[in-house]
N, C-alpha and C positions, 0 to 999 in steps of 0.2 A: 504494500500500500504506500510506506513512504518513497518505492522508485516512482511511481503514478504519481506521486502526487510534486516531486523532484521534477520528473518528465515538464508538468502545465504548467508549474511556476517556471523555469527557467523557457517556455514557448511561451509565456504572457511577457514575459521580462526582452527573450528577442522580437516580438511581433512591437513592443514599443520602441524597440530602437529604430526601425523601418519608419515607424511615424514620423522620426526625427529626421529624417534625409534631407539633405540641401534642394536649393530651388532646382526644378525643371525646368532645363532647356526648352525654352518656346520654337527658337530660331536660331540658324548658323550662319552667316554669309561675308566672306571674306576672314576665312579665319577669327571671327566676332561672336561670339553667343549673346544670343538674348533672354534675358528672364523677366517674370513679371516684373521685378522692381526697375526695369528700363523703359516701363510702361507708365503712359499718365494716367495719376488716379482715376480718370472716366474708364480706363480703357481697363485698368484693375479690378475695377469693380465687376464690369463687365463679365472678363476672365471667372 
């Protein structure tokens, strides 16, 4: 019982570091990545 229960604490513990991941790449063009914060707030919101 305490490997089960070992097992879903440490898969609750990695499925939150997944949460934490850096911004996604919107766009690429000329060697340039774009993310929402290169976005204006309308267009954020949007997003």
């Amino acid at each position: 019982m305490k490997i089960i229960a070992a097992f879903f604490s440490l898969l609750i513990f990695s499925l939150g570091s997944f949460a934490q991941a850096s911004e996604k790449i919107l766009a690429t063009a000329n060697n340039k990545t774009f993310t929402a914060k290169d976005l204006s707030s309308e267009a954020r919101q949007a997003l």
